[in-house]
N, C-alpha and C positions, 0 to 999 in steps of 0.2 A: 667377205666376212672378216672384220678384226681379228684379234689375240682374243683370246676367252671373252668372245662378249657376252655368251650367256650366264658368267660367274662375274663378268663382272656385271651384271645385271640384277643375279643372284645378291654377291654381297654389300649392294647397295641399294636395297631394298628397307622400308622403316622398318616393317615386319620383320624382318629377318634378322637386322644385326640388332634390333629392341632385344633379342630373345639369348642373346648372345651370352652377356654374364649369367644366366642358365645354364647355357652348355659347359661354360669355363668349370663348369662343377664336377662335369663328367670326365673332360680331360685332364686334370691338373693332375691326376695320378700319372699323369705319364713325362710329365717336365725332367723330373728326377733322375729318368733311367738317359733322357736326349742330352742333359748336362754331363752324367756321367761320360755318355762315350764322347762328346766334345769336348773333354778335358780340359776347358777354358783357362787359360792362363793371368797372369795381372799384365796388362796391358797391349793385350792383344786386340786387335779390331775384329768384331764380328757382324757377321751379315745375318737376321734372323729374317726366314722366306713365309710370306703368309703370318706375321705378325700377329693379327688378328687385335683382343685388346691388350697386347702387350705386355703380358704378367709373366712371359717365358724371356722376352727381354731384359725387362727389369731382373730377373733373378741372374740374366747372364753379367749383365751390368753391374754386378754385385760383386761378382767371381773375379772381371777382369780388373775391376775399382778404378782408383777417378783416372788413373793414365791411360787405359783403355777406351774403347766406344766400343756401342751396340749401334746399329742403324735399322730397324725396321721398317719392313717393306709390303706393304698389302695394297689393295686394288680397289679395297673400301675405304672411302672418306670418311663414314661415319665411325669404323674401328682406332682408324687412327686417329682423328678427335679425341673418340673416350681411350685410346693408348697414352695419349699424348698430355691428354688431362692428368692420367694415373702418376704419368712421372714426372710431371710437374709438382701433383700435393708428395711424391715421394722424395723430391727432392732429388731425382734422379740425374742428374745433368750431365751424364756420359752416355744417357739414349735419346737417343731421337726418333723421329717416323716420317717414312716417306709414303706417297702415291704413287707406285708406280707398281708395274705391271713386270716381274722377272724374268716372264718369258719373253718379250722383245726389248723393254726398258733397260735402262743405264745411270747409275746412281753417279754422281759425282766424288772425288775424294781418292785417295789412294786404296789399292787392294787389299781385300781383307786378309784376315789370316785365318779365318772360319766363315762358311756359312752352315745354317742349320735350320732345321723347320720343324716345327710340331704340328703335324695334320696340314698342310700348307702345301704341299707340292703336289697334294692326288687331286689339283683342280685345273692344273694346265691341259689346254686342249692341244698342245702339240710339244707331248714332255721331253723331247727326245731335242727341240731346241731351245727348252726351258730348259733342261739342264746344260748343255752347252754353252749357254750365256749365264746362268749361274756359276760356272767356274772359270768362264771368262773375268770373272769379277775379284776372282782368289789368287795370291801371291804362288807362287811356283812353292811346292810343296805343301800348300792351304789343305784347309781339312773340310768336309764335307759329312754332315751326320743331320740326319733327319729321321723321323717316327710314319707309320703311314699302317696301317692295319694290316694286319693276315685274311685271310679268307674271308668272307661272309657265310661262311657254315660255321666258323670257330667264330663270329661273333654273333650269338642270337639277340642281342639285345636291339639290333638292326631290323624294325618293325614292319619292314615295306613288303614283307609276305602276307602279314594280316591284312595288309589293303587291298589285294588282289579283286578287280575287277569295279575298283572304285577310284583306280587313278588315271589320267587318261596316259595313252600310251606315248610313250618322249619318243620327238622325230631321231632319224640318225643324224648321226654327226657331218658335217658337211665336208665337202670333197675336202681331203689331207688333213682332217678332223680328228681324235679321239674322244670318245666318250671319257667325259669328268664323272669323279663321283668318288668317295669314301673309298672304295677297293678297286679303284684303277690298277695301284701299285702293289698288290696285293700278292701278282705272283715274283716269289724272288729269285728264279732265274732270269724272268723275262726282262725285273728289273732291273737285275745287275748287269747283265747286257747292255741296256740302255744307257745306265751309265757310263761301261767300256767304252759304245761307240759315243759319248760324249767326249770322248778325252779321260776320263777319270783313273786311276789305279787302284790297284790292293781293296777292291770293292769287297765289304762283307759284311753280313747282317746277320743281328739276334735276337731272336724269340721273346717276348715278354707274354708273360698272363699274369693278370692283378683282377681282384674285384675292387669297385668302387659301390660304397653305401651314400645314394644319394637319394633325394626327390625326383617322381617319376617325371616332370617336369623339365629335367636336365636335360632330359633325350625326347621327348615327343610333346607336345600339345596341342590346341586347337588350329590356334595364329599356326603353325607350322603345317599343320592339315590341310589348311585354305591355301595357302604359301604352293604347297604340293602339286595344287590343283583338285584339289577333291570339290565337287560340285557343292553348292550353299546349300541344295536340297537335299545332299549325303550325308554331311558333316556330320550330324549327330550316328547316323548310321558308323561311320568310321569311327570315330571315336570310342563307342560301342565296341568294335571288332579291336582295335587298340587295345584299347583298356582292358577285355579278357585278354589277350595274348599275352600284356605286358604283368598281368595278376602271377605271373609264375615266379618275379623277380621280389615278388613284395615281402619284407619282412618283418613290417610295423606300419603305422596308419599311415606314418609324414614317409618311409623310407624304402627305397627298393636295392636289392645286390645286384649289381651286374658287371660279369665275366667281360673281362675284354684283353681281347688278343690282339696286339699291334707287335711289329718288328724298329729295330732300328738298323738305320744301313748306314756304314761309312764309308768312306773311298777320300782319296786321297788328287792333287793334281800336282799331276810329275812333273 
């Protein structure tokens, strides 16, 4: 079995990354707090992991300005197209976007002096040598800061309870495998560990709760129910079970509130 090939199967899917500037709705509140601990400097090189459509690059690409670079890095083509497109009309031309895959890939160019990731790293299926060749990629004292959620109790807006016996059940992960998924990283002992034994140092992470007021939309729809696997003769059923679950975040016709607990961790390579 490859490096992630069920994510990279995942984020290269039409369905899946069509629906994408949607979800950008529900994460942007979190750019903010992942720049802050990056501390991005003017002309420092950075590494952004899991890219996605590139709207967390571009803003770092802003910080470090034109002496700097951004290089983003994701495993969908179709992301970095429409990334690659954005900072083209922005006039961006200290980011750029690669294809490659951070758990076994190797970017060209000199060592960064940051990588960082927003939701980007809880999809490696063997994170323990994704991160080890992530900071194989970073100058000797490089800095490492990425976002990744807390629990799945502290985030109920994570609707995969209301589908209960309407998804089929995911096989396990294959021999030397981890299960991918939004709260891989979730616990942060176990992650900071992970990182120690990657090489990393001065590993430490901080708490964030924010609500974001978006459209219910951001976080669930139909395309994403079939995407799931919910049967063609369910859908309407699920959707249903959805849609009251998700009635608790609603706070106007177009707009719902939702709590979100993510962490950021930083660590250092000595």
């Amino acid at each position: 079995m490859t490096a992630n090939e069920v994510e990279r199967q995942r984020w290269n899917d039409d369905v899946w990354t069509a629906v994408w500037p949607k979800r950008e709705r529900f994460t942007d509140a979190v750019t903010a707090s992942v720049l802050q601990a990056a501390a991005l400097q003017p002309g420092e090189r950075v590494l952004d992991v899991g890219s996605g459509g590139g709207k967390t690059s571009q803003a770092a690409g802003r910080l470090v300005g034109p002496e700097g670079a951004v290089v983003g890095a994701d495993i969908s083509v179709a992301l970095c197209e429409l990334a690659t497109g954005r900072a083209s009309d922005a006039g961006a031309a200290n980011v750029t976007f690669r294809v490659v895959d951070m758990q076994t890939g190797a970017l060209e160019g000199e060592a960064f002096d940051v990588a960082m990731s927003q939701f980007g790293v809880m999809f490696f299926d063997e994170p323990a040598t994704a991160f080890a060749n992530i900071r194989a990629h970073l100058k000797l004292g490089g800095r490492l800061v990425f976002a990744c959620w807390q629990a799945i109790e502290r985030n109920p807006w994570f609707f995969a309870p209301a589908l209960a016996g309407l998804l089929p059940t995911p096989p396990p992960p294959a021999a030397g495998k981890s299960p991918t998924g939004p709260f891989q990283l979730a616990d942060r002992e176990r992650t900071s560990e992970m990182l120690r034994a990657a090489g990393f140092a001065d590993v430490r992470s901080t708490e964030h709760n924010v609500d974001v007021d978006v459209p219910e939309d951001s976080v669930v729809d139909k395309a994403q129910l079939a995407f799931m696997g919910v049967p063609p003769e369910r859908l309407e059923e699920a959707m249903a079970a959805v849609s009251d679950y998700m009635s608790q975040f609603v706070v106007s016709p177009t707009v719902s509130r939702f709590p979100l607990a993510f962490q950021v961790f930083e660590a250092t390579n000595p």
